[in-house]
C-alpha angles and dihedrals in degrees: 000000000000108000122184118202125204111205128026095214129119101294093038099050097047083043084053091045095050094044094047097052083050085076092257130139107244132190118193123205118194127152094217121095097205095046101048092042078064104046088050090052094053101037148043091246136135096224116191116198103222144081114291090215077071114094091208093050083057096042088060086043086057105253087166089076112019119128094191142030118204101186099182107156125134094252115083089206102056098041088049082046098048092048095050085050081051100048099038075051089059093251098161094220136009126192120212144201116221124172108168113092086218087066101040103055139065105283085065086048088110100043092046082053088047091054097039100229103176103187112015108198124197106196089195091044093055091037093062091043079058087042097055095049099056093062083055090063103032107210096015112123097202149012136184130191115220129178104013093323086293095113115037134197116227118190125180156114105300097227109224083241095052106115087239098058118113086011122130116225087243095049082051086048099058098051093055093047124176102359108050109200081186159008140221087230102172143357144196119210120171091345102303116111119212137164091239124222137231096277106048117100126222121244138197107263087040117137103214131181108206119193103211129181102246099251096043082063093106092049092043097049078044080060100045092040096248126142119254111209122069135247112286094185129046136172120192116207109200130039107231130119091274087060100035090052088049102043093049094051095046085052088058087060132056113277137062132296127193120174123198118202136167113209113072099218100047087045095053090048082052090050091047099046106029102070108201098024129108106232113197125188105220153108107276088203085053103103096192079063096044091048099045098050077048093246088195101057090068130103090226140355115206115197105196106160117120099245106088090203094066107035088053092051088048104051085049097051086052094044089053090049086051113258110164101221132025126188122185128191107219125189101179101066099197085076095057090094082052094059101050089042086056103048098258105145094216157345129216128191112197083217092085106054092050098044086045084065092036084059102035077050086048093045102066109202084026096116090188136358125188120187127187146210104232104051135028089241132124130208111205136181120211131170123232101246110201128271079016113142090260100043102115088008139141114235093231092049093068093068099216117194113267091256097050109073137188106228106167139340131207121226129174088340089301118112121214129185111252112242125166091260104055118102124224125224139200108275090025111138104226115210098208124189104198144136118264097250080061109062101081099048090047086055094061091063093058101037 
């Protein structure tokens, strides 16, 4: 497939990378230099230096014989402009960013039809739902809904003092006979990710992903040695969209919300529109503030500006005044091993939740894919289509590659655990830890 992306950001450029590594052939457009000159270096890309809103600039990207448009800039207009180029070109789909609520809602219905956007992705948007639940699981790194939010993916450090620690997965198997509520689905050791096996025992430092059916979540973070209550107190250091999107869903809950911006302007419109939360005009990077709102004192403090450097002083002053729980949103991924040698809980990069929808759009028959920073695994959901080579048939007899695992499957709106045993029907929804070369030969098997 010929895919053309619009934007070499951070959420283009890690689109461009997936999709490359999907075996596409992918075209980048980016008016930048610099940046362009980098992407080229790291990746196989055509990359085209131009506007994608100019006709010439997506001739040279190929528009003739595109099947897809990701316009993922930072600009609404130009990605809503781009698609409409790719469509009037006879590009089949086309996938859009768009930021604005105006044009995200009902009243641009008919403009988003006009232009034919067929997936419409909002990094910030899909970076606070993350966010927020992550403070319902305090110390977990990550987490993933799968099927309807009835199986979870938990990911995170296995503590020397979790229950699960120095077990070995048979030893956990055994006490949860004959009824499993999880799975020690994959782990990352030293750098290296595997699906581990029956006799391996589980040590402290681990980085573990756990599927988990939904209502089992507080067992299974006991286990891990996770709390299971969620923040009651937050304080947001930085005003975007990401912020804004957070801070006005927490003060719709029980707890208490503090928001710290620096421009005056943008920091009285918070404190106009976001009721029950503290806005404060100030500097996050400025100590005398931190210390003075008592940065420490707080469940969980969450830096979300754009600038790295910031976000990453900030979170370590508040971790050395105590702060349980710190969360950084971090755009340049190199720095990601920084942060966990510091102290820093986690880092999130708004480039994974919107190229997880850009590949579940591209992977026609893939209902939900979640990717992740640490590791180079994928979690897809697929559904068992009828008369397919696993319709009616026992997990163990499909005989899946040792790096491609059955974690959970959905039936009837009921999860259950995948053992070798179980047998798959036709509607199941199949929770599936595998490696991206593997994907299209696991959907053959469902289709």
């Amino acid at each position: 497939m010929h895919v053309i992306v619009v934007g070499a950001g951070e959420v283009g450029s890690y689109v461009a990378e997936l999709l490359t590594r999907d075996g596409n052939d992918v075209a980048v457009i980016e008016t930048d230099r610099q940046r362009s000159g980098d992407l080229g270096d790291r990746l196989d890309v055509l990359v085209v230096n131009g506007s994608g809103t100019h006709p010439h600039v997506l001739e040279e990207a190929g528009i003739a014989k595109a099947d897809l448009m990701v316009a993922v800039t930072s600009n609404d207009e130009v990605n809503l402009i781009a698609a409409l180029l790719a469509k009037q070109a006879g590009v089949a789909r086309a996938v859009v960013r768009i930021e604005a609520k105006s044009l995200r809602g009902r009243d641009a219905q008919r403009l988003r039809q006009a232009i034919g956007a067929d997936l419409v992705i909002d990094p910030d948007a899909e970076t606070a739902a993350e966010i927020l639940e992550l403070l319902e699981a305090p110390g977990a790194t990550e987490i993933a809904q799968l099927a309807g939010g009835e199986v979870i993916v938990i990911g995170t450090t296995l503590q020397s003092g979790a229950p699960m620690c120095n077990q070995s997965l048979s030893e956990l198997g055994e006490q949860y006979e004959p009824d499993w509520d999880f799975l020690v689905a994959a782990r990352t050791r030293d750098g290296e990710t595997v699906i581990p096996r029956a006799d391996e025992r589980l040590q402290a430092d681990d980085h573990l992903w756990v599927v988990a059916k939904r209502r089992s979540k507080r067992d299974v973070l006991k286990l891990l040695g996770l709390q299971t209550e969620s923040h009651r107190r937050v304080l947001l250091l930085g005003g975007g969209r990401t912020a804004e999107i957070v801070a006005d869903s927490l003060s719709e809950r029980s707890g208490s919300v503090t928001l710290i911006e620096r421009d005056p302007a943008r920091a009285r419109q918070l404190a106009e529109t976001l009721d029950g939360v503290l806005v404060i005009e100030g500097d996050i990077t400025d100590a005398e503030l931190l210390g003075a709102e008592e940065a420490g004192s707080y469940d969980a403090v969450l830096a979300l500006t754009g600038q790295d450097d910031a976000n990453i002083l900030a979170c370590l002053f508040a971790k050395s005044l105590g702060a349980s729980e710190t969360i950084a949103v971090l755009h340049r991924l190199a720095l990601r091993e920084l942060l966990e040698d510091v102290g820093i809980d986690v880092a999130l990069s708004p480039r994974t939740a919107s190229a997880n929808g850009v590949l579940r759009f591209v992977r026609g028959g893939v209902a939900k894919v979640a990717t992740f920073l640490a590791a180079d695994f994928e979690v897809i959901e697929v559904e068992v289509a009828g008369g397919s080579t696993a319709d009616g048939e026992a997990i163990s007899n499909l005989r899946l590659p040792r790096d491609v695992l059955i974690g959970a499957f959905v039936r009837d709106g009921k999860p259950q655990i995948g053992r070798g045993r179980s047998q798959l029907r036709q509607r199941d929804h199949v929770i599936i830890f595998l490696r991206p070369e593997n994907v299209d030969m696991v959907r053959q098997l469902f289709e």
